[in-house]
C-alpha positions as CSV (number, residue, x, y, z in Angstrom):
1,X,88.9,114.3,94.8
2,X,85.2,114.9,95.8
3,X,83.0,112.6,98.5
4,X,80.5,110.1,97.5
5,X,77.1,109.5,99.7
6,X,74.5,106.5,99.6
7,X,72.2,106.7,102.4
8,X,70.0,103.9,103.5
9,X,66.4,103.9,105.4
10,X,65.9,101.1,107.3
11,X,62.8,99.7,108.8
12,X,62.7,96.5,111.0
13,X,64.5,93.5,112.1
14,X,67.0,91.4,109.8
15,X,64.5,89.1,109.1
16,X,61.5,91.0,108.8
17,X,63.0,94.6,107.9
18,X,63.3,96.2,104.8
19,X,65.1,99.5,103.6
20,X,65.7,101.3,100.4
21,X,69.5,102.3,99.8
22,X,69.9,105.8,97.7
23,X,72.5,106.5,95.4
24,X,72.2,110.3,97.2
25,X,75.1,111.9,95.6
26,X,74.1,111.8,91.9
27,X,70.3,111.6,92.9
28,X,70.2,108.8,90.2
29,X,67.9,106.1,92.3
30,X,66.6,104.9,95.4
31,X,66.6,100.5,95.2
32,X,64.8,98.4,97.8
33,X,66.9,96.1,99.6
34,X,65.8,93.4,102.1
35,X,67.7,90.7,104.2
36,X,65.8,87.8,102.8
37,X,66.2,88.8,99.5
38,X,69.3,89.8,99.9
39,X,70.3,86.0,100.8
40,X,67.7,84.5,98.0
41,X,68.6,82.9,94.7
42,X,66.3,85.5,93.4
43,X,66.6,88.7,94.2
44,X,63.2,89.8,93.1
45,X,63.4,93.6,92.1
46,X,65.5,94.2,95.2
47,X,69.5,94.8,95.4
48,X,72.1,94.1,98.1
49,X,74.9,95.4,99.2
50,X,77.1,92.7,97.1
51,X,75.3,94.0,94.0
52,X,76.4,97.7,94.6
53,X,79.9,96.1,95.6
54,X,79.5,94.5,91.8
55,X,78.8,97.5,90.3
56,X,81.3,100.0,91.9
57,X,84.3,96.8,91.6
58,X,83.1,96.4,87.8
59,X,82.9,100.3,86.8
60,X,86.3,100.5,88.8
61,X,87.9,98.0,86.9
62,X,87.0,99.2,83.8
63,X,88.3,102.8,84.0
64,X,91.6,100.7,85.3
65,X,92.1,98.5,82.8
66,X,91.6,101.5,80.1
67,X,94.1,103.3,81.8
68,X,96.5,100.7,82.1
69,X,96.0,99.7,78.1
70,X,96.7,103.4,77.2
71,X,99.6,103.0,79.6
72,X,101.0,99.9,77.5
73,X,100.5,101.8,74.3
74,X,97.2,100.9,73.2
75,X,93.9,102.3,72.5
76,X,91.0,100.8,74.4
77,X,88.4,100.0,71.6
78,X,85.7,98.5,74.3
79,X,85.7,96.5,77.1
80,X,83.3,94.0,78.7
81,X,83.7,93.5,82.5
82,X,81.2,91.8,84.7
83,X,82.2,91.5,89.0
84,X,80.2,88.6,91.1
85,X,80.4,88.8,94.3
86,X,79.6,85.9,96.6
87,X,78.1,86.5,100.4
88,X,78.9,83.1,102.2
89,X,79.4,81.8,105.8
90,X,81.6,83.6,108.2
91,X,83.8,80.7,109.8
92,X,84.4,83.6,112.9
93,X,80.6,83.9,112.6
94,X,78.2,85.9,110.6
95,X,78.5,86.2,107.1
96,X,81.7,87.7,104.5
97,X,82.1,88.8,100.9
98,X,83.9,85.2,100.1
99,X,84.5,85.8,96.2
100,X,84.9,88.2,93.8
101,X,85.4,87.5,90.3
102,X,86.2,89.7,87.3
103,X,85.4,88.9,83.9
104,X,86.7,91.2,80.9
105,X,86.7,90.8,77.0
106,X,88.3,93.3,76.2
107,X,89.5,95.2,72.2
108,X,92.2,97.4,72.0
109,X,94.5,98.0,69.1
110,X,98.6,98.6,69.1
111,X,98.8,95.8,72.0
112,X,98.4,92.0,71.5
113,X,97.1,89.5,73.8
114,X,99.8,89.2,76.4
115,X,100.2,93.1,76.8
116,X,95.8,93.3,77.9
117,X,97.0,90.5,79.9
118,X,99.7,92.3,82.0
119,X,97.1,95.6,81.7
120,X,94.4,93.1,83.1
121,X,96.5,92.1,85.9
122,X,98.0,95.6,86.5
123,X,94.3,96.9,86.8
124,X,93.1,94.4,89.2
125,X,96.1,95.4,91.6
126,X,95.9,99.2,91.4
127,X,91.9,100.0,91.0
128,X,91.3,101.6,94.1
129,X,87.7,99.2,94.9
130,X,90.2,96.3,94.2
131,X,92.6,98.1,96.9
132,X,89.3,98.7,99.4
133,X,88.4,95.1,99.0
134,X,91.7,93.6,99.6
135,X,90.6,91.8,102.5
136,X,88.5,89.4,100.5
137,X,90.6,86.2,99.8
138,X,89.5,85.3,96.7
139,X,89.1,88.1,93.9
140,X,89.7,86.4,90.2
141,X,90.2,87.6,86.9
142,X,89.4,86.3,84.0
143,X,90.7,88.0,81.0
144,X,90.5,87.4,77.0
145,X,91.6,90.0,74.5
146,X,89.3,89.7,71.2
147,X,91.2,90.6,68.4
């Protein structure tokens, strides 16, 4: 299985700094990313590293939980997943990802709702971002099947 690379260029303090993260593998962006912004309400055309956590958990999730329907039987029709991930207080000091939560709606036919349910749980457990970010405590999943 091939390598990923992000590379980030950083300028400055914490406070004061500012870098810009590129996805340097697929050549697909460069994104600004700041501290301030970074711990902001608004993120204001700047992205973070619990974003890009979001996005890789999400993605990762989805190509699990596909897998995992087909596994059960069923064709994945479309699938829906969003990841939030919550930066919060350290109690050791500093700052940790404190929360992730996973939200699918998910269609597939030839399974019903408590089959997506075990394939929602089973994906959770073996997507390998899920596996790399096992040592946040709190990773939930919210699943509905739309039939």
């Amino acid at each position: 299985m091939p390598t990923r690379s992000a590379r980030t260029a950083w300028t400055g303090g914490l406070q004061d700094g500012s870098g810009q993260v590129e996805l340097a593998s697929s050549g697909v962006g460069k994104y600004d990313v700041s501290f301030p912004k970074r711990s902001a309400d608004d993120a204001n055309g700047a992205t973070s590293p619990e974003e890009l956590i979001a996005a890789a958990h999400s993605s990762c999730y989805a190509m699990a939980l596909s897998a995992q329907i087909a596994a059960a039987g069923g064709t994945p029709e479309s699938l829906d997943v969003t990841a939030d991930v919550t930066l919060g207080p350290d109690p050791a000091g500093g700052f940790r990802i404190s929360r992730i939560a996973l939200t699918v709606r998910g269609r597939a036919a030839g399974i019903d709702a408590e089959q997506f349910a075990t394939a929602a749980a089973e994906a959770k457990a073996g997507c390998p971002v899920s596996k790399a970010l096992a040592g946040v405590s709190d990773i939930a999943l919210d699943a509905t099947f739309e039939s």
